[in-house]
Residue frames relative to the residue before (quaternion, step in Angstrom):
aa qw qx qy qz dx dy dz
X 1.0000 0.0000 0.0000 0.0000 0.00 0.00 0.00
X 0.0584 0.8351 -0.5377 -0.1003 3.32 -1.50 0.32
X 0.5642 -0.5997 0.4312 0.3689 3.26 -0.88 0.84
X 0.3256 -0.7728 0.5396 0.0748 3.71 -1.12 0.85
X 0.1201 -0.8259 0.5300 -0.1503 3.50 1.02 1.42
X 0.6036 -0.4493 0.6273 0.2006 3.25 -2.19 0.68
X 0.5360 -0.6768 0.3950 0.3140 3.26 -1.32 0.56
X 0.3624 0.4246 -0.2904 0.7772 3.78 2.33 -0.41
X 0.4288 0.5646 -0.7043 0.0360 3.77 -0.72 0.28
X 0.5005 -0.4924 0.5276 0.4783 4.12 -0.42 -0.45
X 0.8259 0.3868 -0.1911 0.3629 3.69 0.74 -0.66
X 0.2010 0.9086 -0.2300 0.2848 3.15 2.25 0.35
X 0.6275 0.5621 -0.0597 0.5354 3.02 1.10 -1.90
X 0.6379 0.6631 -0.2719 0.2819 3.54 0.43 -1.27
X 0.4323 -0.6682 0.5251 0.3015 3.92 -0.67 0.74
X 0.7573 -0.1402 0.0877 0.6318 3.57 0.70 -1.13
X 0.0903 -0.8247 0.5395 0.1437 3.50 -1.38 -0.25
X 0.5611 -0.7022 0.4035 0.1708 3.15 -1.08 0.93
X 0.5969 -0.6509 0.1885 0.4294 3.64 -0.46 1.41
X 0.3147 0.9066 -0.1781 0.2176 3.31 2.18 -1.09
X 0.6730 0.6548 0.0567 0.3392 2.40 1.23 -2.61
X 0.6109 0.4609 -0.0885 0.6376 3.31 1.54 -1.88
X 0.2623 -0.6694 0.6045 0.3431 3.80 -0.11 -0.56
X 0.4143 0.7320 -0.4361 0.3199 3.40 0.34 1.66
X 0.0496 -0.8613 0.4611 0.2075 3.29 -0.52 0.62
X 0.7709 -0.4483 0.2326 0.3882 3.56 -0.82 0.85
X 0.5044 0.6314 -0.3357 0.4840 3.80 1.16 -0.47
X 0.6293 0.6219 -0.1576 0.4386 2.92 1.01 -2.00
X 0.6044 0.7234 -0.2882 0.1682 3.50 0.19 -1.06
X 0.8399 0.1649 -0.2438 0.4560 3.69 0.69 -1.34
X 0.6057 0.5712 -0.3141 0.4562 3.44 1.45 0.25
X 0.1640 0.8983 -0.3307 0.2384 3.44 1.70 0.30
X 0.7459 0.2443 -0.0763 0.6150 3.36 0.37 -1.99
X 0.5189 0.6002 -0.4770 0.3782 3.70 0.27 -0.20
X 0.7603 0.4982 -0.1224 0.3985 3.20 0.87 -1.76
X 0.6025 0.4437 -0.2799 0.6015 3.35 1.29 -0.50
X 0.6057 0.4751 -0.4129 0.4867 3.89 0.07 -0.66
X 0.7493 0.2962 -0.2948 0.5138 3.73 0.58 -1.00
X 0.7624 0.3376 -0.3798 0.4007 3.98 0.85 0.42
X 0.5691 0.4948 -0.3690 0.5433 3.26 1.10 0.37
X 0.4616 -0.6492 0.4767 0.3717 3.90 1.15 -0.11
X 0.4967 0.7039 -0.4719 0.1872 3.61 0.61 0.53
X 0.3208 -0.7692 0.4248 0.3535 3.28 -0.76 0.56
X 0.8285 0.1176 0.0186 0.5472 4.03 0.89 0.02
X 0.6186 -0.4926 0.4574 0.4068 3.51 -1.17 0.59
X 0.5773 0.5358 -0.4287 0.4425 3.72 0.46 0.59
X 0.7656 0.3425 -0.2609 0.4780 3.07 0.60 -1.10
X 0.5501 0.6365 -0.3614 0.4021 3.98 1.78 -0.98
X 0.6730 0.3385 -0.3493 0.5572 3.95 1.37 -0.43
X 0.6140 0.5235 -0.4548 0.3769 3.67 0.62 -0.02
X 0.5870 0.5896 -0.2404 0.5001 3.56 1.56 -0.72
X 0.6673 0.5690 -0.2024 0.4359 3.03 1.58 -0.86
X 0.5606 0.4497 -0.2817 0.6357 3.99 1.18 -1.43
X 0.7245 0.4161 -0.3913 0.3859 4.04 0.54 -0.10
X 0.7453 -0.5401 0.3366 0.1988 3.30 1.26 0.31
X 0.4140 0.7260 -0.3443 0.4277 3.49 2.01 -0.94
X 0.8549 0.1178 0.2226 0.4535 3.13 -0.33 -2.00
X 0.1062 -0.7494 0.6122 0.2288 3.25 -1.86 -0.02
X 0.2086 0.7891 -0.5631 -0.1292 3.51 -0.66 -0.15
X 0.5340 -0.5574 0.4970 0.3963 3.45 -1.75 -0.13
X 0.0734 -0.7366 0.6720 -0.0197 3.74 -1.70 0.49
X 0.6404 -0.5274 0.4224 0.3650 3.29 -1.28 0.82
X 0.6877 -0.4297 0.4195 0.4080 3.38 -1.43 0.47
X 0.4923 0.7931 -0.1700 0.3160 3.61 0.81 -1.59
X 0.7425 0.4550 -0.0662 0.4872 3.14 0.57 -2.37
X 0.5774 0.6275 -0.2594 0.4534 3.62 0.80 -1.71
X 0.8215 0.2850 -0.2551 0.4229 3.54 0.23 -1.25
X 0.6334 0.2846 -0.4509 0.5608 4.03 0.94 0.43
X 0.5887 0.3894 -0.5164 0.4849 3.56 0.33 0.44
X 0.3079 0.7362 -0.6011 0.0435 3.38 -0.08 -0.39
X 0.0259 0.7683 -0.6191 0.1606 4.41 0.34 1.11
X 0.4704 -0.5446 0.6364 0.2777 3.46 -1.35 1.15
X 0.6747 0.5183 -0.2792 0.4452 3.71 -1.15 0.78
X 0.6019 0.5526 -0.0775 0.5712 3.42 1.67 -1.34
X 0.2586 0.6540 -0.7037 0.1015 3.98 -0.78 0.36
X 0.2361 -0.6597 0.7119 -0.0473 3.20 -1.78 1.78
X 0.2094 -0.7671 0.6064 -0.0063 3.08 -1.22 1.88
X 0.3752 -0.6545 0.5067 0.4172 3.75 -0.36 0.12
X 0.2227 -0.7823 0.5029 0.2926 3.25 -1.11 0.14
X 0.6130 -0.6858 0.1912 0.3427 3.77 -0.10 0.71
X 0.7854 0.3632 0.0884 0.4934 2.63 1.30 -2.11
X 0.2887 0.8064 -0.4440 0.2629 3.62 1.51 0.55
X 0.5274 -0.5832 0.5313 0.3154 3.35 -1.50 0.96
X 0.2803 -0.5683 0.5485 0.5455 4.13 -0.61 -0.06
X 0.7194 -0.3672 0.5182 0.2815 3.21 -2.20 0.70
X 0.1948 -0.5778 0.7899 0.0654 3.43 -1.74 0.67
X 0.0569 -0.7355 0.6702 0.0819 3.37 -1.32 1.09
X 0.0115 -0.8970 0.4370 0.0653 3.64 -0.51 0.72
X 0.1918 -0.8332 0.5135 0.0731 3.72 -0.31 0.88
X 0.0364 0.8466 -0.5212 0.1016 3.20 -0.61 1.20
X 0.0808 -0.7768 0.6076 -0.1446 3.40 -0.97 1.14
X 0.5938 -0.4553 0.4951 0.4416 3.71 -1.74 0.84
X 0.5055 -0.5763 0.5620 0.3108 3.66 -1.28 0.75
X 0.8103 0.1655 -0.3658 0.4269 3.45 0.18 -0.69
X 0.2954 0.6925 -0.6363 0.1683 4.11 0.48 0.47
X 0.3788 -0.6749 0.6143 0.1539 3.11 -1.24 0.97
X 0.5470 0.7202 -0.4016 0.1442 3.98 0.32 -0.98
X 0.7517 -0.5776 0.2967 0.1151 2.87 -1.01 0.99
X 0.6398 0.5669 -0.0026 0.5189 3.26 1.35 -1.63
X 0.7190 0.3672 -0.2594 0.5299 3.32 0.87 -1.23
X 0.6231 0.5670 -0.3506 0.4091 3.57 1.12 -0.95
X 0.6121 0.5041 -0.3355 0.5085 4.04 1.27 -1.16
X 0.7848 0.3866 -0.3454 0.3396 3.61 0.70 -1.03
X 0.5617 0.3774 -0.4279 0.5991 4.07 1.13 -0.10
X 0.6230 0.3883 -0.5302 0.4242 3.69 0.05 0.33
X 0.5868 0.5003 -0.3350 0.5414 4.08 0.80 -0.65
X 0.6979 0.4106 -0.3371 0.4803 3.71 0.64 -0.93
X 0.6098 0.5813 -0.2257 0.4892 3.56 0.66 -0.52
X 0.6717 0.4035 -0.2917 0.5485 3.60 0.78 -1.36
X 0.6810 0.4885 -0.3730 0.3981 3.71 0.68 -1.00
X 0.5580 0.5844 -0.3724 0.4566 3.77 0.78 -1.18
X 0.6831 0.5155 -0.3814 0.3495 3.45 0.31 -1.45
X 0.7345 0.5849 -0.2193 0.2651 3.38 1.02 -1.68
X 0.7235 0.3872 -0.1068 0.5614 3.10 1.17 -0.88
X 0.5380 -0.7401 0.1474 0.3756 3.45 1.04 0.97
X 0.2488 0.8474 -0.4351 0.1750 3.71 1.13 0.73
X 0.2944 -0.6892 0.4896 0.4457 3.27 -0.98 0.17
X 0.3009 -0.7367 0.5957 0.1092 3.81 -1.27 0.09
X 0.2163 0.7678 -0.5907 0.1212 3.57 -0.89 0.55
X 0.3592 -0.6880 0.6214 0.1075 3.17 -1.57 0.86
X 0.1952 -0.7703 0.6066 0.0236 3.22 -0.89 1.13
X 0.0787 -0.7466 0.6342 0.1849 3.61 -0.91 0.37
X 0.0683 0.8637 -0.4953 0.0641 3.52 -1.09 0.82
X 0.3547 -0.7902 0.4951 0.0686 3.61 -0.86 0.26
């Protein structure tokens, strides 16, 4: 993860930082950019890094995210002491569709590759 920082932030400069640093706690973390987009009035991780190269807001984002945003105005710090991301794909149990079935088989095939674990959960 990395904190999504103004280009004038104080924590700009910094190699890495420590969730500490951000006023986050580790709980806090994968619900972060969500939580900001829905307090800053954004409608999408576009508009949360455009809110962001203005200076408005900050939040944290997966490594991933950082490297397709990448927005003059914008500087990504690692954060040292991050939990690892959780990606979760959910879907109606009895959906049949095609798409949803290609895209948890790709998400899976990639995890596997890259030495994740993977699991299927059934719930209600």
């Amino acid at each position: 993860m990395s904190p999504a920082l103004p280009a004038d932030h104080a924590l700009t400069p910094a190699s890495r930082v420590l969730l500490a640093d951000l006023g986050i706690a580790p709980e806090e973390v994968d619900g972060r950019a969500e939580h900001d987009i829905d307090k800053q009035g954004a409608h999408d991780l576009a508009q949360l890094v455009a809110l962001i190269s203005l200076g408005t807001t900050t939040t944290v984002l997966p490594k991933s995210v950082a490297a397709r945003y990448p927005r003059q105005g914008v500087t990504y710090v690692p954060v040292e002491d991050c939990p690892p991301a959780t990606l979760v794909i959910a879907w109606p149990e009895r959906s049949r569709s095609r798409g949803v079935a290609a895209l948890v088989r790709a998400a899976a095939a990639v995890a596997q590759s890259r030495g994740m674990s993977t699991a299927v959960e059934a719930t209600r």
